[in-house]
N, C-alpha and C positions, 0 to 999 in steps of 0.2 A: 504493500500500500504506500503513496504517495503521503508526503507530510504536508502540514500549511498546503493546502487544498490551492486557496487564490494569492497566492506570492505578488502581490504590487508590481505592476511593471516594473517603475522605477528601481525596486529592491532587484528585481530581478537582472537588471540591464549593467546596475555594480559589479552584483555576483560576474557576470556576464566579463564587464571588464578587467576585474582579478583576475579570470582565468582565461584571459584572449581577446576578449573585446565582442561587440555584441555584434559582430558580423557571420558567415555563413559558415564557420569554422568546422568539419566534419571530424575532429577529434577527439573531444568529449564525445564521451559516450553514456546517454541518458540512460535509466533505469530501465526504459523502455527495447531501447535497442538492445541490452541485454539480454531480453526476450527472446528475440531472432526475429526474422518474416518469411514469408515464402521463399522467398530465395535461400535461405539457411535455416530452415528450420528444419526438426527430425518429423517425419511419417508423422507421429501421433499430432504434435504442434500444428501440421499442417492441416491435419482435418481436423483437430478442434475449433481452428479458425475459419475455416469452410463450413462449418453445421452451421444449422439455421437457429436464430435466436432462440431464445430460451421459451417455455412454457410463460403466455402471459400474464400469469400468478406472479411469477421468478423476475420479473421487470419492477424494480423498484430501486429506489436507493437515489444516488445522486449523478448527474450525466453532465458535464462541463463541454458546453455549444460553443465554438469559436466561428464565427462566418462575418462576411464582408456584406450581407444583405440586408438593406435599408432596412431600420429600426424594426418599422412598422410589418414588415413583411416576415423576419423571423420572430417577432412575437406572434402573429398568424401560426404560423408554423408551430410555434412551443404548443398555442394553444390549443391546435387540432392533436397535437401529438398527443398534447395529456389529457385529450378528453377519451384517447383508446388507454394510455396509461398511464391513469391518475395517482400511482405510487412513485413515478419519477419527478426527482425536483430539478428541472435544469436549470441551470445557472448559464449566464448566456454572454459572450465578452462579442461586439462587435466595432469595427472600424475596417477601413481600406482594407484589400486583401494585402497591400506590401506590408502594411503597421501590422497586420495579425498575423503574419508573418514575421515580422523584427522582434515580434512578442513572443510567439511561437520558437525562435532560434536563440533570443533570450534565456528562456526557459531551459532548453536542451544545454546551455553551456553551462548553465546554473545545474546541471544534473536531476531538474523537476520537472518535465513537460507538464502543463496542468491538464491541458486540453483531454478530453475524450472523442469523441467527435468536432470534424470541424467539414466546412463548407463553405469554399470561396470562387473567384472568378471563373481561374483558367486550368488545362489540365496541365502549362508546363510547370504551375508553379508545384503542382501534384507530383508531375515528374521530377523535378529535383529533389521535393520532400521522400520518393520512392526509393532514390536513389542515395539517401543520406538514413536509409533503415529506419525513418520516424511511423511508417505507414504498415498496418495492420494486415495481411489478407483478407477478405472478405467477400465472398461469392454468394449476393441474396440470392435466393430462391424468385426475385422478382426479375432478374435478368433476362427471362426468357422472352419478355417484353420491352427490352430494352436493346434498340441495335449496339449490335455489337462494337461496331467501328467504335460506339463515341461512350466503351467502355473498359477500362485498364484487364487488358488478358491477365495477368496475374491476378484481380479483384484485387487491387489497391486501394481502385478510389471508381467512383462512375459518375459519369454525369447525370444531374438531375432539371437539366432545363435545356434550351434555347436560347442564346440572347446575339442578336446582330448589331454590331454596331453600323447607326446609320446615321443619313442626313438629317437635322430638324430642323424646320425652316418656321420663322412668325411669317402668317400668311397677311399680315396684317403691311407687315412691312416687304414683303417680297410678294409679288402679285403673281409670276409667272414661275412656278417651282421647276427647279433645276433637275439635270437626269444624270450627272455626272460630281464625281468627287472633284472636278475640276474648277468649279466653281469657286472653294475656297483658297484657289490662288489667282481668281481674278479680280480686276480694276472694282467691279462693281461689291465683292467683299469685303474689300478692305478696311480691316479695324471691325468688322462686324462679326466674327464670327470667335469661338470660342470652342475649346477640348480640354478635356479629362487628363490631370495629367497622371503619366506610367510611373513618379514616384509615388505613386498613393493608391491608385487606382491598377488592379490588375488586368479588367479587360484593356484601359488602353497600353498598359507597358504590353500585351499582347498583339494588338492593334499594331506598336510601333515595328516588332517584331517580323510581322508579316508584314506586312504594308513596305518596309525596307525590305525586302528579299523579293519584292513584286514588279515585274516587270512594266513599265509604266509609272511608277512609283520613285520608292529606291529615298535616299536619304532626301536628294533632291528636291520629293514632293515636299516632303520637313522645311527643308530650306525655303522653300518657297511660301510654305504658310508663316513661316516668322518674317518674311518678308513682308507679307500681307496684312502681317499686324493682328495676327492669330494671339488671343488673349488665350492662355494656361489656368486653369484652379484646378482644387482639390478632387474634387470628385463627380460621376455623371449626375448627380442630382444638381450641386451648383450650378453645372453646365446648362441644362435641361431650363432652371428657374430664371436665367439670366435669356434663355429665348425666350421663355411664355411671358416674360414681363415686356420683352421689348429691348431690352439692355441690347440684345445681341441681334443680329439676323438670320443667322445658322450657326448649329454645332455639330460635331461628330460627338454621337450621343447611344449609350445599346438603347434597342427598337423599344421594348417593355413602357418605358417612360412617357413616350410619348402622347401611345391614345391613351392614359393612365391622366395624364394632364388636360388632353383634348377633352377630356370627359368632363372634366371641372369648368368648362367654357372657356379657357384657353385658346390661344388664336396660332394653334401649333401642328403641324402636317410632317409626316414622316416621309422621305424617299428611301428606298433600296435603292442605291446608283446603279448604273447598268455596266458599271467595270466589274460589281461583285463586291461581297461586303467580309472583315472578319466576323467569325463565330465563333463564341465562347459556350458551356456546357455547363459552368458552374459546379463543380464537381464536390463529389460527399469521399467524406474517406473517413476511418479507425485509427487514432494513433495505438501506435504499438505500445503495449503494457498498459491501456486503461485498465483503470481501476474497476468499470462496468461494464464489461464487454457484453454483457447479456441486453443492458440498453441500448447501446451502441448499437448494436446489429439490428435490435428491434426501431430506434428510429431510421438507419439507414433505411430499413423494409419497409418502412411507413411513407418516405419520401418519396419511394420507387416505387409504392403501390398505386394503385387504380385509386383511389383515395385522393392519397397524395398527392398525384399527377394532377384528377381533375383541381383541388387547393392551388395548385400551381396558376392552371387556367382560369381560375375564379379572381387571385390576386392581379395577375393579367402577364403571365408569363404566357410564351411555347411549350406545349409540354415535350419530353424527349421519351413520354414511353407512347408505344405504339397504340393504336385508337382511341388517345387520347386530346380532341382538335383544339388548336390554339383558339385564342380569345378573338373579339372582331379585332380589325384593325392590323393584323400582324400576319405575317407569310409562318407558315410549316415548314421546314429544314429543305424537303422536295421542291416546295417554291421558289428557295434561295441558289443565288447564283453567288458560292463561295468563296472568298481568297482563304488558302490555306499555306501551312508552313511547315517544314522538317519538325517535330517538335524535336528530337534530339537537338538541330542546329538551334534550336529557340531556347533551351535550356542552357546549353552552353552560354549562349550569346548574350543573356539577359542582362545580368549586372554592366557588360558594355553597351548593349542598347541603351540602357538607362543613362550612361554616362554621357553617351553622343547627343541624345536629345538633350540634354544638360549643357551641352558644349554647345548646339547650334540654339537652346532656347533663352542660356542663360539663365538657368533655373537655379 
């Protein structure tokens, strides 16, 4: 068992620098990783992390939720979750996927991961955490309704949504909506438009990822939007608030938000460009050595269930399991015309992605 349950960032990011400093350091080795994962575990370990959660009796106790998802939407979630099991108390930590992340690698140097479940943007920042022994195996039993593609073969982690980033335009202030990402490096842009930025935000350190490896694109299209006087903040909700008020005239923004806004009377329209947009999945994963492994599995199942999925559609996500239809307003995965990326080469590359947009944003 794990000590001091909620270790204070702050406290945690000291520890962190005693022993290395509070960056991606794969040395320490948590309590967790101890453990082992699929890739190193024995036979028995292996299927015990493969069986399906516990008897819903045996679901109780306490479950530590780290995700990057708007306030308002994983309390939704907590609260569907404990209406099937009302003996689990989740405790729920959310901010940006990089901060819950910087918290999460805090933690690992500090020797305590707290997290038990967590759920954030993209799957590379899943594949580094895969690849650093923090992640659990786990193979719901919901899978079989889940494509495959856009879930970890070893059951690390799987996606539990949709989300595209797209155009968002004030229709108020733009009369004739645009059908191209090019838009935001021309004359009639300029100074209006606004993005998420990748130190905070996961879909878009993702976005930057792909978007530089894309033909048509490349660092160049970057340069060109800070030429254009492309405003940067925190996260896609700022981004989102700064259109529907007027501030801005378009953002590169994920799809979710916007008929989400439009619905409030909002004078806000969404494009799919016709170059193709990135997709992120939002993916669920197990840290290795929770303390609940029987809840853990039981909410990843809830997530991924027919339930779940439809919850997803009601808040006003995509859903990503199969006959499950998105909300109005938003395209299905088969709708969408994708830009995608090596995720290997995107895992490796990240912490320099970050730094170049840094270098051409001046961030």
């Amino acid at each position: 068992m794990r000590n001091q349950k909620w270790v204070p960032f702050s406290m945690a990011c000291i520890v962190a620098v005693m022993l290395g400093g509070c960056g991606t350091s794969e040395t320490t080795v948590s309590p967790k990783d101890a453990q082992g994962t699929a890739g190193g575990a024995n036979a028995a370990q292996t299927e015990k992390s493969n069986a399906p959660a516990d008897a819903k009796a045996s679901v109780k106790g306490t479950l530590s939720f780290y995700t990057s998802q708007p306030e308002e939407d994983a309390t939704k979630l907590v609260t569907a979750f404990n209406k099937k099991y009302p003996d689990v108390k989740v405790e729920t930590f959310r901010s940006g996927t990089e901060e819950v992340i910087a918290k999460l690698q805090a933690e690992k140097q500090a020797g305590s991961v707290q997290a038990d479940v967590l759920l954030v943007a993209d799957s590379v920042t899943f594949e580094s955490l895969k690849q650093q022994k923090l992640l659990l195996s786990y193979k719901s039993p919901e899978l079989a309704s889940i494509p495959a593609n856009l879930a970890d073969p070893d059951g690390m982690y799987t996606g539990t949504k949709v989300m595209a980033t797209v155009l968002a335009v004030n229709t108020q202030k733009v009369k004739a909506l645009p059908d191209s990402w090019k838009v935001l490096t021309e004359a009639e842009s300029k100074g209006k438009s606004i993005m998420p930025s990748p130190l905070y935000s996961g879909a878009a350190a993702y976005n930057v990822g792909v978007m530089t490896r894309t033909d048509g694109f490349g660092w160049d299209f970057f340069k060109g939007l800070k030429s254009n006087e492309m405003s940067v903040v925190k996260g896609n909700g700022a981004v989102l608030k700064a259109v529907a008020s007027g501030e801005k005239s378009y953002a590169m923004v994920v799809d979710f938000l916007v008929p989400r806004e439009k619905a409030k009377g909002s004078p806000v329209e969404l494009v799919y460009p016709k170059e193709g947009v990135p997709l992120i999945t939002e993916p669920v994963g197990i840290l290795n050595g929770t303390d609940n492994e029987a809840a853990a599995k039981a909410f990843v199942d809830y997530v991924l269930s027919e339930e779940g999925q439809k919850l997803a559609a009601e808040i006003g996500y995509t859903p990503i399991r199969k006959g499950v239809q998105p909300p109005q307003g938003l395209k299905s995965i088969s709708d969408m015309k994708v830009l995608e990326g090596d995720i290997t080469k995107l895992v490796e590359a990240r912490e320099q992605d970050k730094k170049q947009f840094t270098d051409v944003f001046g961030q």
